[in-house]
C-alpha positions as CSV (number, residue, x, y, z in Angstrom):
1,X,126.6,53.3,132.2
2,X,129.9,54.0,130.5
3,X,131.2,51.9,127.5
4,X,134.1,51.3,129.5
5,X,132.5,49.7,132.8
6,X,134.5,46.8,133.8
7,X,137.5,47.2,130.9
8,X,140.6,49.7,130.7
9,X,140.5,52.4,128.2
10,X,143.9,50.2,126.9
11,X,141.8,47.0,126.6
12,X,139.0,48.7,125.1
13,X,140.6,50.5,122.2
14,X,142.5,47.3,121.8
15,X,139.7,45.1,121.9
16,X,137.6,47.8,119.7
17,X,140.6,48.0,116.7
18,X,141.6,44.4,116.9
19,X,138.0,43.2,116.7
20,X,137.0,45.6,114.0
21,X,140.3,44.9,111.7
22,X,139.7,40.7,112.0
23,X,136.2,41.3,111.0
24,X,137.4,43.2,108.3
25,X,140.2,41.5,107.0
26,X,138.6,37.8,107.7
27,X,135.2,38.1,106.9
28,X,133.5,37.5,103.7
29,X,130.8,39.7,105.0
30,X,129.9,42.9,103.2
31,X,131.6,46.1,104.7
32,X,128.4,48.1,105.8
33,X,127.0,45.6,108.5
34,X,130.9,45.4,109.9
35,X,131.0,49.3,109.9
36,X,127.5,49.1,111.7
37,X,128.1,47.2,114.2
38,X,131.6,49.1,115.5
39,X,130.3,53.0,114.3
40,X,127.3,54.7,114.4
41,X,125.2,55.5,111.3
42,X,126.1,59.2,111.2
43,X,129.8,58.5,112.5
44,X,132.6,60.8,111.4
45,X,136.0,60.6,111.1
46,X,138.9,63.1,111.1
47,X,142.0,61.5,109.8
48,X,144.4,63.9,109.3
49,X,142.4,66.9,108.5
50,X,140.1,64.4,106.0
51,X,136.5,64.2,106.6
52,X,135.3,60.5,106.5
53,X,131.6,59.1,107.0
54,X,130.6,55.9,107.0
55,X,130.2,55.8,102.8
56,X,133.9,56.9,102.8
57,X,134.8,54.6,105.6
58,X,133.4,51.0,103.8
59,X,135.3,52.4,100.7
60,X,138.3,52.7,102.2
61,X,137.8,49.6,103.6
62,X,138.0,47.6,100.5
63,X,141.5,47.5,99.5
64,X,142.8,47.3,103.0
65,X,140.7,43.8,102.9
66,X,142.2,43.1,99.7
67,X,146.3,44.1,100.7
68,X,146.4,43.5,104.6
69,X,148.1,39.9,105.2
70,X,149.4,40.9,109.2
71,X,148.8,43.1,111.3
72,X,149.7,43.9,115.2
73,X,148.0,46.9,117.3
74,X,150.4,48.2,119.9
75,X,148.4,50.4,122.7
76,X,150.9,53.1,124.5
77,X,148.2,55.1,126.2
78,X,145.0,55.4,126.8
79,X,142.4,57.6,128.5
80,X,138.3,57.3,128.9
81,X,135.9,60.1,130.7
82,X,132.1,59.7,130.1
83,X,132.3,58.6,126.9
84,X,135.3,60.0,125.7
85,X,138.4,57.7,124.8
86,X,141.8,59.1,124.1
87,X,144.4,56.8,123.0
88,X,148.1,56.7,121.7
89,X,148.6,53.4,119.6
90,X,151.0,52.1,117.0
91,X,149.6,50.1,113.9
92,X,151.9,47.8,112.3
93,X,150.8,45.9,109.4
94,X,152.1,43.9,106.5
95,X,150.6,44.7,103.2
96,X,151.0,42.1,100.1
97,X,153.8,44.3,98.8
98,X,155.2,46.2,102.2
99,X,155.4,47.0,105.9
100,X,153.7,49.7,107.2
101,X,153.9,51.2,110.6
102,X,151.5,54.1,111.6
103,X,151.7,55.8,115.2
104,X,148.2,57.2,115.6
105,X,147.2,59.6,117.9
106,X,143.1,59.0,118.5
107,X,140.3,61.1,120.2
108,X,136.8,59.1,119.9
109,X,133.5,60.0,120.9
110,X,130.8,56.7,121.7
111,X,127.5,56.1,121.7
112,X,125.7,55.0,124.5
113,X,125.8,51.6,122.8
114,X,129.7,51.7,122.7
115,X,129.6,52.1,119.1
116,X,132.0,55.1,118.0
117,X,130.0,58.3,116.8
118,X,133.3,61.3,116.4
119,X,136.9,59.8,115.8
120,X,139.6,62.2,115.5
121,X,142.5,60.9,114.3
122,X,146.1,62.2,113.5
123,X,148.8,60.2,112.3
124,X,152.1,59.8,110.8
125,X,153.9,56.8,109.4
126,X,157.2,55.5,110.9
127,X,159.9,53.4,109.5
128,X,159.8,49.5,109.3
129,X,163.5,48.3,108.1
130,X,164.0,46.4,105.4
131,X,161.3,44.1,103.9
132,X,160.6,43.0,107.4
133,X,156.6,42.5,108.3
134,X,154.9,45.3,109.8
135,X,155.6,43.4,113.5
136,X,154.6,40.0,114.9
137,X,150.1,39.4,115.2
138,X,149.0,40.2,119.3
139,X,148.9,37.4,120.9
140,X,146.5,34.9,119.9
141,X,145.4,36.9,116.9
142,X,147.3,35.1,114.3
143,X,146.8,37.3,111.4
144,X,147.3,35.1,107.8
145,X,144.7,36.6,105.3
């Protein structure tokens, strides 16, 4: 069975970021038991030629939880075979003191669980005008931290 029976590769990357950053950013809730419920426990991450694991992931973790106040996920693309999910997004976000806006280019590998196991990740950061937030929250995700 496939992790994306039933759902487009679009909805599931959505659902899979949007799900993972609330938990994240909302949550009182430790970092590690977040992590391990959306990645495997011997997941690894290229971003941008840096070598993440799931130590490295949880500590990056922490001061996005601390700074992120809004955030939207916009999903050009996507693509699933087997397990395999490619995906084109845009993250815009609204730290305590900026904007950001990242296009993302994303190549993920899941577990038979649908938990991700190889993320490959290149990205690079595009403008966001003048003190304006990082873009409204998706719909029905009303993202006030």
């Amino acid at each position: 069975m496939s992790p994306f029976d039933g759902v487009s590769p679009e909805q599931f990357i959505a659902d899979f970021m949007t799900s993972f950053t609330d938990e994240i950013v909302r949550g009182e809730e430790d970092p590690g038991p977040i992590v391990d419920r959306y990645y495997t426990p011997d997941m690894i991450q290229i971003a941008d030629g840096v070598r993440i694991d799931r130590d490295k992931l949880i500590a990056h973790i922490r001061p996005v939880r601390k700074n992120l106040t809004h955030y939207r996920l916009e999903v050009h693309e996507a693509l699933a075979s087997g397990n395999r999910i490619a995906a084109r997004f845009t993250l815009h976000g609204q730290m305590r003191k900026k904007a950001v806006a990242t296009e993302v280019h994303f190549f993920g590998e899941l577990a038979a669980d649908g938990r991700m196991s190889r993320a490959h990740q290149l990205t690079r950061a595009l403008p966001t005008g003048q003190g304006g937030q990082g873009g409204q929250p998706a719909p029905g995700k009303e993202e006030e931290a």
